[in-house]
C-alpha positions in Angstrom: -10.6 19.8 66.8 -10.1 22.5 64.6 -7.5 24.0 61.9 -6.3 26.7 60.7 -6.5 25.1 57.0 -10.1 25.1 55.6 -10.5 22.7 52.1 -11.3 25.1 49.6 -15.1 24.7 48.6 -15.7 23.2 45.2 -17.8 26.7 44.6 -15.2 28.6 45.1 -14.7 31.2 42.2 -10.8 31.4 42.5 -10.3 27.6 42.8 -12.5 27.5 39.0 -10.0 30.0 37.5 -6.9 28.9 38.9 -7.7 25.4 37.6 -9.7 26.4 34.3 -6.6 28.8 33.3 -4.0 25.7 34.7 -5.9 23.5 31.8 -6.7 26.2 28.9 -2.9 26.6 28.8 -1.8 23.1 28.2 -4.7 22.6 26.2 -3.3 25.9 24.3 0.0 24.5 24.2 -1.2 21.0 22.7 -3.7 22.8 20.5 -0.7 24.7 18.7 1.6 21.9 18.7 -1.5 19.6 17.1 -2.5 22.1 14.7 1.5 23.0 13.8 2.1 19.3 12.9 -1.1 19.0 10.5 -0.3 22.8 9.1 3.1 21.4 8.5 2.5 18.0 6.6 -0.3 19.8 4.2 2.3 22.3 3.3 4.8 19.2 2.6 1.9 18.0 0.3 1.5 21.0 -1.2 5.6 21.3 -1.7 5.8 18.3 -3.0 3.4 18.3 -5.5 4.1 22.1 -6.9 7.5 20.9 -7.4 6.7 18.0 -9.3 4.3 19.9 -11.0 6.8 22.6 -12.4 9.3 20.0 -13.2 7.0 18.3 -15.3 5.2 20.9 -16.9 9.2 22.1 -18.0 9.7 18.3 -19.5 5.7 18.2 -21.2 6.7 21.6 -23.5 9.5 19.7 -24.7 7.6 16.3 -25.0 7.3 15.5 -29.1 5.3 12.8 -28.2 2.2 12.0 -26.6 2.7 11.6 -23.0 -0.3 9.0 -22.1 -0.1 6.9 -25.4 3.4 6.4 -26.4 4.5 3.1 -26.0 8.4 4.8 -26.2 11.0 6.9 -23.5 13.6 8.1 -25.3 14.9 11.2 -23.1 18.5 11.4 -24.3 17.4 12.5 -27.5 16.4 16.2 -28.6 13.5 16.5 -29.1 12.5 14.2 -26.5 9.7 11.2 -27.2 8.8 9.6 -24.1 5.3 8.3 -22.8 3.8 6.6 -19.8 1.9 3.9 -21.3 3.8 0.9 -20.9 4.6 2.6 -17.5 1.2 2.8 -16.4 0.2 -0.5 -17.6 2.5 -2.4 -16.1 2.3 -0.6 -12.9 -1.4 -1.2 -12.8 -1.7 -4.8 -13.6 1.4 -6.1 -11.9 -0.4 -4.8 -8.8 -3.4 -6.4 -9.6 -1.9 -9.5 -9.7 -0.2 -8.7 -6.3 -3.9 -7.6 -5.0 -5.2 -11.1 -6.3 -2.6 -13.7 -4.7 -2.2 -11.5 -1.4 -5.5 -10.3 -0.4 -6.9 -13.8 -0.1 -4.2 -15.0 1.7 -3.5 -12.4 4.3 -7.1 -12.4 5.1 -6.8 -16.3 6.0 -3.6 -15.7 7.7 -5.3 -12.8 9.7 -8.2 -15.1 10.5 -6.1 -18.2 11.3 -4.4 -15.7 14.6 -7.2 -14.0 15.6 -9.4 -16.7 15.5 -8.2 -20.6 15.2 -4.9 -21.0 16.3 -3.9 -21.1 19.7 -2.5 -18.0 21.8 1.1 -19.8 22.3 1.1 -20.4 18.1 -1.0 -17.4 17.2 1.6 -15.0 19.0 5.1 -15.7 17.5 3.0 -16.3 13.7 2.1 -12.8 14.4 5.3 -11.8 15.4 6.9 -13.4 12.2 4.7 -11.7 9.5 4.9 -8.8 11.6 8.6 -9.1 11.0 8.4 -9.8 7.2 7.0 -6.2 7.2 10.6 -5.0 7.9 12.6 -6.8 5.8 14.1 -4.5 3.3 13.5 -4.2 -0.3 16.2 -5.0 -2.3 16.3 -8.1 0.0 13.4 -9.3 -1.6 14.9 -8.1 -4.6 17.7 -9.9 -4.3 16.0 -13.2 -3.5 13.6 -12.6 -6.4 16.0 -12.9 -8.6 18.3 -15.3 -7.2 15.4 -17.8 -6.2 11.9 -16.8 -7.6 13.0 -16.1 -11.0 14.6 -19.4 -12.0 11.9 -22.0 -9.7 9.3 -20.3 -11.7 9.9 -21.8 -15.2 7.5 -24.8 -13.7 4.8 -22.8 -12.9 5.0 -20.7 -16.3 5.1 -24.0 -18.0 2.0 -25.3 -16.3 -0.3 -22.2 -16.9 0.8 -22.4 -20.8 -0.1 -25.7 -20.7 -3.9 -25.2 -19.0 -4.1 -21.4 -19.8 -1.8 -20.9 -23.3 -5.3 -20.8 -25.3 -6.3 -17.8 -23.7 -3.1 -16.2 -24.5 -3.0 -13.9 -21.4 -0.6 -17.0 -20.3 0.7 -18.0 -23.0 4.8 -18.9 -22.8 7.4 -18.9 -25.0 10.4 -20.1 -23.0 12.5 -17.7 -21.5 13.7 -16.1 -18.5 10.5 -15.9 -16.4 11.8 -11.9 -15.8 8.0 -10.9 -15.9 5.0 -8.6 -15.1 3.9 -12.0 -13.9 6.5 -12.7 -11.6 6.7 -9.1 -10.3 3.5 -9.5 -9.0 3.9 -12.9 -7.5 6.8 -10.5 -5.5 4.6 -7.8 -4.9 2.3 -10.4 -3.6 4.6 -11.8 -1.0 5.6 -8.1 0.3 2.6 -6.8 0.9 1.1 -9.9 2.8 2.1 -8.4 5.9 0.7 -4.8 5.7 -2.8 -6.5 4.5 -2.7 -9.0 7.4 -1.2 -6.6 10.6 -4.5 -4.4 9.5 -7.1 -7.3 8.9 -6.1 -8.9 12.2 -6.5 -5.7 14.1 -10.0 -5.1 12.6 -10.8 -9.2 13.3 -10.0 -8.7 16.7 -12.3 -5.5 17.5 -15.6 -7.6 16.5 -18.0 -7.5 19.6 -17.5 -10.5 21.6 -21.1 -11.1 21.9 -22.1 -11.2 17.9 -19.4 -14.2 17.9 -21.0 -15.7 21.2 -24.8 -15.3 20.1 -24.2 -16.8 16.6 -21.9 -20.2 19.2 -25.3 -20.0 20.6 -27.8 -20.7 18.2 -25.8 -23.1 16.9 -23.2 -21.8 14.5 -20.3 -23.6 13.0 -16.9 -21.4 13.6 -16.9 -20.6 9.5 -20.3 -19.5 10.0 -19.4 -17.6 13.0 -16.9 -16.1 10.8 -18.8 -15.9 8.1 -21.9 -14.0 9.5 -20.1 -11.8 12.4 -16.0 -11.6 11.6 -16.1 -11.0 8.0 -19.0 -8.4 7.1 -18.0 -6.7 10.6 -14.6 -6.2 9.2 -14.9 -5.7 5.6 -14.2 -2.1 6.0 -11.1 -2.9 7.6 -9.9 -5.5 4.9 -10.6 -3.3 1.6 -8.5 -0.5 3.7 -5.4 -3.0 4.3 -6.4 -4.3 0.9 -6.0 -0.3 -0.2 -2.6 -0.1 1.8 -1.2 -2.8 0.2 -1.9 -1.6 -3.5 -0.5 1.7 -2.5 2.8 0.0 -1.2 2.5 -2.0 -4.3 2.4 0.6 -6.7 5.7 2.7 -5.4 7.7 -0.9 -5.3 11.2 0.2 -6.8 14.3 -1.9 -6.1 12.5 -4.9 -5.9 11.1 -4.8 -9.3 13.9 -3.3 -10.7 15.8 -6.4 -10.1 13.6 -8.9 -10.9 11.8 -7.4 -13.7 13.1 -7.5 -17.5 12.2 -4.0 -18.8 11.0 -2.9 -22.8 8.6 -0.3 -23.8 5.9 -2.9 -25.0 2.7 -4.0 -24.0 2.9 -8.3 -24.2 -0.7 -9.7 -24.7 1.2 -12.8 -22.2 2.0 -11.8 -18.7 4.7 -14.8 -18.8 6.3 -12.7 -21.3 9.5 -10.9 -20.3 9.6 -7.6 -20.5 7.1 -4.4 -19.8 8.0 -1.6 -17.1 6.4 0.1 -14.1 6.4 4.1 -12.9 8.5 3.4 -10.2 11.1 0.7 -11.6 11.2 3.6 -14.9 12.4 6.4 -12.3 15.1 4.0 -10.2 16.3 2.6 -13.7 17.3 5.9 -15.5 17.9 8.7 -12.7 21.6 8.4 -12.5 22.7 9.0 -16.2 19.3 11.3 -16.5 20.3 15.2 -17.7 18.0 18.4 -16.7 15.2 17.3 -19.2 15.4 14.2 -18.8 15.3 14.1 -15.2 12.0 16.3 -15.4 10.8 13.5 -18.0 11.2 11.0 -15.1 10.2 13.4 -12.7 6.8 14.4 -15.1 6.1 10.1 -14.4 6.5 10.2 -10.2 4.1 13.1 -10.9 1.1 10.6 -12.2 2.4 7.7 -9.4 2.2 10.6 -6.8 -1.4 11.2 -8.2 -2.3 7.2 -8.2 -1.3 7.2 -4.8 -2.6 10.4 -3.4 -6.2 8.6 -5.0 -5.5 5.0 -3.7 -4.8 6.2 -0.2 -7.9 9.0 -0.4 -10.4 6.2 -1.2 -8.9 4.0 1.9 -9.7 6.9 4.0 -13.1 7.5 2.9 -13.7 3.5 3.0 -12.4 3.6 6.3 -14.6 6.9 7.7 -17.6 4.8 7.0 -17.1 3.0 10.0 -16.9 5.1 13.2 -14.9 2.7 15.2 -11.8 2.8 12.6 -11.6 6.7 12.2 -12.1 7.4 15.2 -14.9 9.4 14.7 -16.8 8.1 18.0 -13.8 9.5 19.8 
């Protein structure tokens, strides 16, 4: 039987345009739109840091001090004396602290879901630390000061009593108000970033590396050990990155807990020292022109630290072609 509608043949000229221009101009339309939304966030880059570059440049001419060596901020007088070296000091070593007492943890939190605890335990764990991600910062604030601050006197008294002679942990009584405890803070909020990313990189490893090394007789640690672990190192110094960049731009947090002075303790137990971002939230309000550029001179350099922090996870991450998607 025959009718009068004929398929079109897959050689037909006018069905390849009709279909080839159908696709060129969504693929046009998704190309823009693509292109538009990476044009637009370099040029937000680029705002951002021209305007914190004039601002600061406006606050360095009237600087009568040196701005990475003076262990002083004093912006409401005139001429203005203010440096970022107790800033950047404290910034830096209260996250390494953080990096120290999370990294290790989150990694065998990470491992403990993807790999040894059951699917009906592993799945609301997951859910929980997921949900620790969200909790706000001044909540942790909050319950830094109100909780951590006085139950930590024990601990400070133990590591003077072990550690004193070093005098990195040496304490003198006190509020524990610390670079110490800030990072013991900074520890427990970034546990969550470092572990969502670990567990995601643990969970791509190739099924069969994990079932050849069960195979010739491998322990689960040494499963783990030879296949999970160097398969996702990548993956854990990037979360490990994301964490020290969340780390570094803490503000109300450390505000609250922290003590603040414009010196450099040789004791992290002692109270006092300061960090970029706790600097910026602490003076803003009662901050004039200059010294609002003064401030704003100081989110310049954390802008820099974090532009640098998040560039090497990148790079760290575009080793591997399964995480940047290169192989896409």
């Amino acid at each position: 039987m025959k009718t009068d509608i004929e398929p079109t043949s897959p050689t037909d000229p006018s069905a390849k345009v009709r279909t080839r221009s159908t696709g060129r101009f969504g693929d046009k339309i998704f190309l823009g739109l693509s292109r538009g939304s990476g044009v637009l966030l370099l040029v937000i880059m680029a705002a951002i840091a021209v305007f914190l570059a004039v601002r600061a440049a406006s606050a360095l001419s009237d600087n009568h001090g040196n701005f990475l060596t003076t262990f002083e901020w004093n912006t409401s007088s005139r001429p203005m004396v203010f440096g970022i070296a107790v800033l950047a000091y404290g910034t830096i070593v209260s996250s390494i602290i953080a990096m120290v007492i999370a990294v290790p943890i989150a990694v065998g939190i990470a491992l403990f879901i993807s790999h040894y605890a059951p699917r009906r335990l592993a799945t609301p764990v997951a859910y929980v630390v997921d949900l620790l991600a969200a909790v706000p910062s001044i909540v942790y604030g909050l319950w830094g000061g109100l909780f951590l601050v006085p139950h930590l006197t024990g601990l400070y008294k133990w590591l003077d009593e072990y550690l004193g002679w070093t005098k990195i942990f040496e304490y003198n009584d006190g509020a524990a108000r610390s670079l110490f405890t800030v990072g013991i803070l900074l520890a427990i909020m970034i546990i969550p970033i470092v572990t969502s990313v670990s567990r995601e990189v643990f969970r791509q490893v190739p099924q069969m590396h994990e079932e050849a090394a069960l195979a010739l007789g491998a322990t689960r640690w040494e499963v783990i050990r030879m296949s999970v672990l160097p398969f996702g190192r990548s993956g854990i110094i990037s979360a490990s990155m994301l964490g020290l960049g969340r780390a570094l731009g803490e503000t109300m947090a450390v505000a609250t807990v922290l003590s603040p002075s414009y010196l450099i303790n040789a004791s992290l137990l002692d109270p006092g020292g300061g960090t970029f971002a706790q600097n910026i939230a602490s003076h803003f309000k009662e901050a004039d022109g200059p010294a609002r550029d003064a401030l704003i001179a100081s989110g310049l350099v954390l802008f820099v630290i974090t532009l640098l922090v998040n560039g090497a996870a990148r790079l760290i991450i575009a080793r591997r072609k399964e995480y940047s998607g290169a192989a896409a």
